[in-house]
N, C-alpha and C positions, 0 to 999 in steps of 0.2 A: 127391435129391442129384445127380442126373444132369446138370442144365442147369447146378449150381455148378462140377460139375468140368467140365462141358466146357469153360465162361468161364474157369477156371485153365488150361485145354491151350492155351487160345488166347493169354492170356498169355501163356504158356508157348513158343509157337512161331512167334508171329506175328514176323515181319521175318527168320527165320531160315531156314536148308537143314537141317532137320531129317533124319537118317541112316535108312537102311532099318529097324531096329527102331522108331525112333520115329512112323515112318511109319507103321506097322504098326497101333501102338497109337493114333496120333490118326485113324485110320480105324474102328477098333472104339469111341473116343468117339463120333467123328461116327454114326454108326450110333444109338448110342443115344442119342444128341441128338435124331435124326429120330423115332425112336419114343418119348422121352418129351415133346415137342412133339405129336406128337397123341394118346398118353395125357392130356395136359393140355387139349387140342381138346376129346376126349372131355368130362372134366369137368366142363366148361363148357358145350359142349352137354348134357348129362342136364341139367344147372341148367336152360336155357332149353328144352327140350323138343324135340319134333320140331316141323315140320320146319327148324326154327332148327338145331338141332342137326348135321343133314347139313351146314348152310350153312357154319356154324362151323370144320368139320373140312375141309370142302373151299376155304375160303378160308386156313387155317392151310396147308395143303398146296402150297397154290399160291404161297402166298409163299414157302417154301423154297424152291419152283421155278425160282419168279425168282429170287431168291437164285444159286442154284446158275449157274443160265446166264448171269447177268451176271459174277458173279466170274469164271467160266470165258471167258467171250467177253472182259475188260476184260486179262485174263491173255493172250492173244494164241494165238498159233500157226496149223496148218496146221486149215481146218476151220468153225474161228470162225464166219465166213461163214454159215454155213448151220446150224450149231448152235438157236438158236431155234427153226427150222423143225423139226429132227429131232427135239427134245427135244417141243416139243408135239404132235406127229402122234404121236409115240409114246406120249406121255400118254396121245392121242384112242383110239388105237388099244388099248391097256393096260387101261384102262377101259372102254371099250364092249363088249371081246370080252374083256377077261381077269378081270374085277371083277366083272361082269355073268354073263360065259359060268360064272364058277367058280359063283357063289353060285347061279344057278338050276338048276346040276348038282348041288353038295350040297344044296340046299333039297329037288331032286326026286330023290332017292336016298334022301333021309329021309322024306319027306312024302308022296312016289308023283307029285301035282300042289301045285304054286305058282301061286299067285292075286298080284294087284297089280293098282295102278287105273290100266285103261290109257289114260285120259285124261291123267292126271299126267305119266304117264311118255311118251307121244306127244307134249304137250308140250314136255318137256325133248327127247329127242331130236331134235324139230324145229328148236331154239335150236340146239342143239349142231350139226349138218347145217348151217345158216343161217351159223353163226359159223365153221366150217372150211373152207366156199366160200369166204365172201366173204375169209377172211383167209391160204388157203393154196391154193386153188385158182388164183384169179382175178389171183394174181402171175405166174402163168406163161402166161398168155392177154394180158396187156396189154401195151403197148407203147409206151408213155413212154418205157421205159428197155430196153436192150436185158438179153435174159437173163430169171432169173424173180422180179423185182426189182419191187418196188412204187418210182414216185416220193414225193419227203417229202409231196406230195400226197393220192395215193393213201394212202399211207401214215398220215396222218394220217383221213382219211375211214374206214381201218378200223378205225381203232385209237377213234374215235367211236361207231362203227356197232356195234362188238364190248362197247364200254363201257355203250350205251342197250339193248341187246339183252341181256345181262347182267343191266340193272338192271331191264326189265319183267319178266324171268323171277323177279328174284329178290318184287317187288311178287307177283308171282301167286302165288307159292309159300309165300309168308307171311303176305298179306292177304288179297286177294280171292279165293281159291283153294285154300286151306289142305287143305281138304278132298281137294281130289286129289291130297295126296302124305302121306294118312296111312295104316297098314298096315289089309288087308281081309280078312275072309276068303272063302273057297271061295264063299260066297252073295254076296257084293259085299260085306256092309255094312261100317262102317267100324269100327275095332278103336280106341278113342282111348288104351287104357292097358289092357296085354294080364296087370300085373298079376306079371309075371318079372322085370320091375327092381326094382332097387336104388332106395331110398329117395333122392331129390334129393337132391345136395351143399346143404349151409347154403351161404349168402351169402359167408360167409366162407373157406370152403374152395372157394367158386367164386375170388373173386377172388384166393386164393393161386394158385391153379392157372394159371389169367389174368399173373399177374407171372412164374410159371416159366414160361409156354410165349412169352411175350416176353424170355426169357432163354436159353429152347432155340432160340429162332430165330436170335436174334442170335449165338449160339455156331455154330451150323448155318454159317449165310452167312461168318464169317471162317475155322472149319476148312475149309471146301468150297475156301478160295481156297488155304489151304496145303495141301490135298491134290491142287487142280488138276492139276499136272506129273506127279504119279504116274497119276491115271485116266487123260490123256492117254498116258503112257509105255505103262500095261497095253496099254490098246487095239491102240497100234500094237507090241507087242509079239508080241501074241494073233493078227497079222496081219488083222484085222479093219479093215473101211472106219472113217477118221474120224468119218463118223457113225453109229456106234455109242455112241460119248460121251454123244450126246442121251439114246440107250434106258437108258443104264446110270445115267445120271442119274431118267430118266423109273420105272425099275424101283426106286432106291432110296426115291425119293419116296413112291412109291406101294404097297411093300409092304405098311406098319403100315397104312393104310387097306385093301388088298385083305381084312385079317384080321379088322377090323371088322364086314365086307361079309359075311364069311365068318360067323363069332358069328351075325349078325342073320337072315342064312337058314337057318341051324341050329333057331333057334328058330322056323321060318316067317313070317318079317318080311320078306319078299321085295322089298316095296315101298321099306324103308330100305335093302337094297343097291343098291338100281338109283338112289335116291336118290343115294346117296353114291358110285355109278360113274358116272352121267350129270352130277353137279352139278361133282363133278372135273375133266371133260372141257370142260363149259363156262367152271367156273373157270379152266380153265389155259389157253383160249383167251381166255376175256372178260376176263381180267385179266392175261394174261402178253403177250396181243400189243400193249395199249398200253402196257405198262412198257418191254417192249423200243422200242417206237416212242419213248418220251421218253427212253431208254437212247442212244440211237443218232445221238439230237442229241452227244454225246461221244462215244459209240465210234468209231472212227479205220475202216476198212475199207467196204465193199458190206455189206447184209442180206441178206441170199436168202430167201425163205419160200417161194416157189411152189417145191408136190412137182412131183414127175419121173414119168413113165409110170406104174413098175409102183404107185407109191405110189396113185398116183388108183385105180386098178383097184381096188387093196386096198380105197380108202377106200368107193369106189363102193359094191362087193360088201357090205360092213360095214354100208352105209344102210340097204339094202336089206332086207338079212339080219334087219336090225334091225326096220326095220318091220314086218316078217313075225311076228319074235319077240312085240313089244311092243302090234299089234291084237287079238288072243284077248284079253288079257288076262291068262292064264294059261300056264302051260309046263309040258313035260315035260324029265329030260334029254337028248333030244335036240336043240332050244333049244340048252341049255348046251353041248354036245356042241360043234354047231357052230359056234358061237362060240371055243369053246378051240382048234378047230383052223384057224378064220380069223386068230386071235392067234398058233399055232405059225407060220403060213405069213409074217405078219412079221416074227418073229426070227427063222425061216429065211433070207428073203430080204434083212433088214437086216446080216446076215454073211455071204451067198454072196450079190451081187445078179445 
């Protein structure tokens, strides 16, 4: 009933100045809009299986994303500018070290060691790395334009580049590839159906499920545009830099999936979170930077996407880290460890910079 009532709040509020109690509560809709949108992901993924499944949930997630930073960017204000920018690095950043970092610290506080194929997931890491250079790096090295500003050139060549890049990854990881992104255990082999799920939705409860989470989304993208002026208000109330908007955004998004991620390491499925932390990551770049690039033929103002100093350092360290993590194969929580606290040192530094 979730995605009907939210479509009635939006009725309900849409063109209006809705008062601090109503606020309140079209915020606690919105909330569960986002989570029964990828409860609804979910369903839909079990129907098609892995590693369809991951894909499903991380392309549902990223449309809310865009969702959210377009309404917010077309809504104006101090900030806008570089929103995009802040909202996806903090995706990247959310996911690589907070989705990732959580689930191979619970997975290995239960399990002792977690296993995963790290072919698979060396692959995706490499897309995801490949796709935040070229689309948030390499703005603040170039010089077309002054500042860290891609021309509609540039612009347009990443938002190509992010697109193709995307779409070989998603080819590997469905077709010719499959295999390396399905759960394994401690010996390598591959786990095809570990036999703790739930019996497939019927057809028909897939595609009901499919008609609400097209109905959660659409309720998501026009609550997100009348709750705009309040997350804006919190922020700079909280005294917190403008972009922090991006993370607050980036952290609602991606909660109901972190808890996924979380389930699936529990049960030592270690491979479907990293699945669903890394596929996210690339999602919200391979598909949120050319929306905003065709966004931005209408948005009125500058784009900004090239990060600033301390962010690259983060991002650097992050790669890094990550490789380290993702060649054994396997983890202990230490892994996970440090991951959660290269993630604290970004919400650190994204409110004290």
């Amino acid at each position: 009933m979730v995605p009907v009532l939210a479509v009635l709040a939006l009725a309900a509020t849409w063109g209006g100045k809705p008062g601090p109690v109503l606020v309140a509560v079209v915020a606690v809709i919105l909330g569960a809009a986002v989570l029964a949108a990828v409860h609804h992901a979910e369903v839909v993924a079990h129907r098609v299986g892995e590693p369809y499944g991951s894909l499903v949930l991380a392309v549902a997630v990223t449309v809310i994303e865009v969702a959210l930073i377009v309404t917010l960017m077309v809504s104006g204000g101090p900030g806008t500018e570089t929103l995009a920018r802040d909202t996806v690095f903090a995706a990247a950043m959310i996911t690589i070290n907070g989705i990732a970092g959580l689930s191979l610290l619970v997975g290995a506080i239960k399990h002792g060691l977690v296993s995963f194929n790290a072919e698979g997931t060396g692959a995706a890491l490499a897309t995801v790395a490949s796709l935040a250079t070229l689309s948030l790096v390499l703005p603040t090295f170039t010089t077309a334009r002054p500042g860290p500003e891609f021309s509609p050139g540039q612009l347009t060549f990443a938002a190509i580049a992010s697109l193709a890049l995307y779409g070989m990854f998603v080819l590997t990881q469905t077709v010719r590839h499959r295999d390396f992104f399905l759960p394994v255990t401690s010996e390598g082999s591959i786990v095809e159906d570990d036999g703790e799920h739930a019996e497939p939705p019927s057809n028909r409860t897939a595609l009901l499920s499919l008609g609400l989470l097209v109905l959660a989304l659409v309720a998501v993208v026009g609550l997100a545009k009348v709750e705009s002026p309040t997350i804006e208000a919190g922020v700079a109330a909280a005294g917190f830099p403008q972009s922090f908007v991006g993370v607050v955004i980036a952290l609602l998004v991606l909660l109901p999936e972190t808890l996924a991620a979380v389930r699936a390491a529990q049960r030592n499925r270690i491979q479907i979170s990293l699945n669903l932390a890394l596929g996210s990551a690339m999602a919200s770049i391979g598909l949120t930077i050319p929306a905003i690039a065709v966004a931005s033929i209408w948005l009125d103002g500058p784009l900004t996407l090239g990060l600033g100093a301390t962010q690259m350092v983060l991002f650097a360290l992050t790669v890094l880290v990550s490789v380290l993590t993702v060649v054994p194969g396997r983890a202990t929580r230490l892994q996970g460890g440090v991951h959660l606290v290269l993630l604290a040192a970004f919400l650190f530094l994204s409110v004290n910079p």
